[in-house]
C-alpha beads as a LAMMPS data file, in Angstrom:
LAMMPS data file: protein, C-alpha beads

145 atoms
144 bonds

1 atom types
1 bond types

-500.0 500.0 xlo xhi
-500.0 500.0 ylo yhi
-500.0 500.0 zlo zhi

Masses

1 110.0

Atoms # bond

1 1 1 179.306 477.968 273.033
2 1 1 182.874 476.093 272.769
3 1 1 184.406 480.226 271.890
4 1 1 182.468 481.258 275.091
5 1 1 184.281 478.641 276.892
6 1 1 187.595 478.892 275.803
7 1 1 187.402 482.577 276.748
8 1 1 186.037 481.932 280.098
9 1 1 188.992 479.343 280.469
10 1 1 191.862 481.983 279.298
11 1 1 190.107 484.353 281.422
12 1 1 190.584 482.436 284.813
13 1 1 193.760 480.784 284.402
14 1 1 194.997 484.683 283.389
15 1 1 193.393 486.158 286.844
16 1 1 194.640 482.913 289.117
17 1 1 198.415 483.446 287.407
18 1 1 198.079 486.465 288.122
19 1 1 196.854 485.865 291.824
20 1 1 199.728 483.460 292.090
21 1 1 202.546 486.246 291.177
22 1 1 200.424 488.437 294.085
23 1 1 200.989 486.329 296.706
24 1 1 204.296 486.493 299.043
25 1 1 206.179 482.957 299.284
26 1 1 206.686 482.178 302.532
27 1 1 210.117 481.169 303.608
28 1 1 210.286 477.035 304.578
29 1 1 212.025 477.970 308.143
30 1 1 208.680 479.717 308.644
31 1 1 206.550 477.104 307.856
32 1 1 209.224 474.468 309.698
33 1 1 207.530 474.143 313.254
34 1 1 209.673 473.462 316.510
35 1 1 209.001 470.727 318.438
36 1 1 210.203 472.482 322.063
37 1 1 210.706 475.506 323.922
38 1 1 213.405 476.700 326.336
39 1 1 213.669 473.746 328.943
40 1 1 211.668 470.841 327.047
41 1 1 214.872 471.791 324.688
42 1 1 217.167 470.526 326.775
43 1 1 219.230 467.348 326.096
44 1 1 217.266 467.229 322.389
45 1 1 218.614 467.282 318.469
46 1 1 218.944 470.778 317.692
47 1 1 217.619 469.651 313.583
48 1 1 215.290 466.791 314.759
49 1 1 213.289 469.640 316.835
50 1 1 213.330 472.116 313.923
51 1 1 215.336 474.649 315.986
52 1 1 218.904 475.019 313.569
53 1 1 216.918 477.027 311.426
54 1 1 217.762 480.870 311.692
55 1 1 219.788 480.380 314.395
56 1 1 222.536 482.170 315.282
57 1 1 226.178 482.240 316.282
58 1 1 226.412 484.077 319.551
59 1 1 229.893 482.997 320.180
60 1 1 232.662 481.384 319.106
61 1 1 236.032 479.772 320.454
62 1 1 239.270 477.959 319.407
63 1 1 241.455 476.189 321.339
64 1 1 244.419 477.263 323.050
65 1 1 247.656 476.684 320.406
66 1 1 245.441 476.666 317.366
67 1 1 242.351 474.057 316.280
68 1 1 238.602 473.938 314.797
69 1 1 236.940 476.807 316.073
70 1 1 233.713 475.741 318.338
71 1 1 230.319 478.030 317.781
72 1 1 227.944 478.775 320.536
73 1 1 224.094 479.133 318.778
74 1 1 221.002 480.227 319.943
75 1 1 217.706 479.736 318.361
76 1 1 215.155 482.356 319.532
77 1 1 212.148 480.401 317.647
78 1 1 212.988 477.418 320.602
79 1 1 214.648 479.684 323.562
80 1 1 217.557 476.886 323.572
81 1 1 221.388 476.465 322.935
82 1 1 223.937 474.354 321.646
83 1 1 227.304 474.140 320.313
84 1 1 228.144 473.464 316.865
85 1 1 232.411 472.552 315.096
86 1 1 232.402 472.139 311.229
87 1 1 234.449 469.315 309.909
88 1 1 237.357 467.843 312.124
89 1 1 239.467 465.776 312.978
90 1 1 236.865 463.443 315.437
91 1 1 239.981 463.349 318.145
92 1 1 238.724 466.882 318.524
93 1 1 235.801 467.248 321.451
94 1 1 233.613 470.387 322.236
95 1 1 230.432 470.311 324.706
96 1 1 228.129 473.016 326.100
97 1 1 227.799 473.093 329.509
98 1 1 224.842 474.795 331.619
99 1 1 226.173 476.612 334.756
100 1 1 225.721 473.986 337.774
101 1 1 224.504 471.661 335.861
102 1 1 224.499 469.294 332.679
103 1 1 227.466 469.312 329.996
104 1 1 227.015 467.919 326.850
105 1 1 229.809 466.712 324.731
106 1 1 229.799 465.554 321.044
107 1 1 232.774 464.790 319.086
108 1 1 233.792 466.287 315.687
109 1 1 233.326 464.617 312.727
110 1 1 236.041 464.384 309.937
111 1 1 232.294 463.934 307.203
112 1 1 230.036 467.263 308.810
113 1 1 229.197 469.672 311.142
114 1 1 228.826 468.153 314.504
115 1 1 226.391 469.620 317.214
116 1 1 226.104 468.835 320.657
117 1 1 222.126 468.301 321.903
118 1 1 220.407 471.545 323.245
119 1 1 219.989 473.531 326.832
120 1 1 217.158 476.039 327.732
121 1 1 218.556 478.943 326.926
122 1 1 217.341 480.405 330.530
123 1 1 220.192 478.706 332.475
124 1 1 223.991 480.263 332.025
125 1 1 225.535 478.454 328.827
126 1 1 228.631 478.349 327.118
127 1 1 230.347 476.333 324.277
128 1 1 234.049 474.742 324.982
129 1 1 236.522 473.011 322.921
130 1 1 239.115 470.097 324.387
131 1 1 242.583 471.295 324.198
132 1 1 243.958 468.178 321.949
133 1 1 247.345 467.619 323.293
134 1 1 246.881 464.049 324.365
135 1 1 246.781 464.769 328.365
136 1 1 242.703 465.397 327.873
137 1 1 240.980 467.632 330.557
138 1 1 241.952 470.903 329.460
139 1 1 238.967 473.041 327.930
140 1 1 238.922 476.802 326.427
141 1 1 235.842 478.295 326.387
142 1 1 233.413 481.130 325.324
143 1 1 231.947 483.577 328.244
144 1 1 228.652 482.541 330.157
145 1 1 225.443 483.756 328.358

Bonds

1 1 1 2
2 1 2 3
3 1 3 4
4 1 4 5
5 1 5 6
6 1 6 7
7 1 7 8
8 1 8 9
9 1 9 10
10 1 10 11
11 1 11 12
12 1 12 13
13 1 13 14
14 1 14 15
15 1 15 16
16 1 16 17
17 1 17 18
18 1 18 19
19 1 19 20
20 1 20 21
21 1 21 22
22 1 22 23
23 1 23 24
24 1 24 25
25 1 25 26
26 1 26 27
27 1 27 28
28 1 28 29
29 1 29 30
30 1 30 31
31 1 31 32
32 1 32 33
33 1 33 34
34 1 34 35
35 1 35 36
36 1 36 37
37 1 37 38
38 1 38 39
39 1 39 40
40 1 40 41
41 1 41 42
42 1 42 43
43 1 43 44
44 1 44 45
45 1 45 46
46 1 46 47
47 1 47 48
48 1 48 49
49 1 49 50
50 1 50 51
51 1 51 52
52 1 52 53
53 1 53 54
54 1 54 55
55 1 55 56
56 1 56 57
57 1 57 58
58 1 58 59
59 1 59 60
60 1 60 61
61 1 61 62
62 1 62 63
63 1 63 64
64 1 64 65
65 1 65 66
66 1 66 67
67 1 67 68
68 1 68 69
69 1 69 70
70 1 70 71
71 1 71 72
72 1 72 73
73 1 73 74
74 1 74 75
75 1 75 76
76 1 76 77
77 1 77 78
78 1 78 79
79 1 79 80
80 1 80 81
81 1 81 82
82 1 82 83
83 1 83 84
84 1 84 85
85 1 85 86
86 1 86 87
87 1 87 88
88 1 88 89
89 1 89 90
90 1 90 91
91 1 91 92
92 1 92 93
93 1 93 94
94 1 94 95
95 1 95 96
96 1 96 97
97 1 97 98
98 1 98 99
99 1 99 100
100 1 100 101
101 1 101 102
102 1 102 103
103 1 103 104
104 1 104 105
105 1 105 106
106 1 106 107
107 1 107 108
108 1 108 109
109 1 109 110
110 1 110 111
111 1 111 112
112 1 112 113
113 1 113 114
114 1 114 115
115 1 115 116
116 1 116 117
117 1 117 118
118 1 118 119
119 1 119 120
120 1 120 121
121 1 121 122
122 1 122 123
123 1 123 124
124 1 124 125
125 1 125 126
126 1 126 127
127 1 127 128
128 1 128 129
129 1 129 130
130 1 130 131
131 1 131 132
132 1 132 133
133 1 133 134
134 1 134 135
135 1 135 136
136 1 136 137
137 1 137 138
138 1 138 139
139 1 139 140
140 1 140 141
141 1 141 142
142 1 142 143
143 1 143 144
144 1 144 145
């Protein structure tokens, strides 16, 4: 009885290894669920609401006379926006801004990436970097998507 057993117990943890090796992973973006869509996006934490993964860059743009270049995402999984600058000086400011309406701004970080919060990606949006030359107010941005 105990040799009738033991096979039995080879015998299934064989077929549910094998089962295991069968079966696809699944990649942890698409498990991650998103917390909002297109307009309940906007003004929200691009990572809190599970939308920075798989997006993409759409866009990019530096300032005028050299600086950290400023990336304009999208995330299709939460139809939203947002603007992103890798590690900077924190002088340096970007924002998104939604044709006649909201901006955005963050400022760089000197640590990390630095994002600004999200916008529906059904309005007109684009990503903009502050010209740092001390006077302030002077922007270059990407085209309106």
């Amino acid at each position: 009885m105990a040799v009738r057993r033991s096979a039995l117990s080879s015998l299934s943890a064989a077929v549910l290894a094998s089962a295991l090796l069968l079966v696809p992973a699944l990649p942890a973006a698409a498990a991650a669920p998103t917390s909002c869509r297109g307009s309940s996006c906007t003004g929200k934490n691009p990572q809190s609401e599970g939308c920075g993964s798989g997006a993409r860059v759409i866009d990019r743009v530096q300032p005028a006379g050299g600086g950290p270049e400023v990336e304009l995402r999208n995330s299709s999984r939460c139809s939203a926006a947002w603007a992103r600058i890798q590690k900077a000086n924190s002088n340096w400011r970007f924002k998104i801004e939604i044709r006649r309406g909201n901006s955005y701004t963050a400022n760089a970080s000197p640590s990390y990436a630095a994002y600004t919060q999200m916008v529906g990606s059904s309005n007109a949006y684009r990503a903009c970097v502050e010209i740092y030359d001390g006077q302030g107010g002077s922007w270059s941005c990407t085209g309106w998507h």
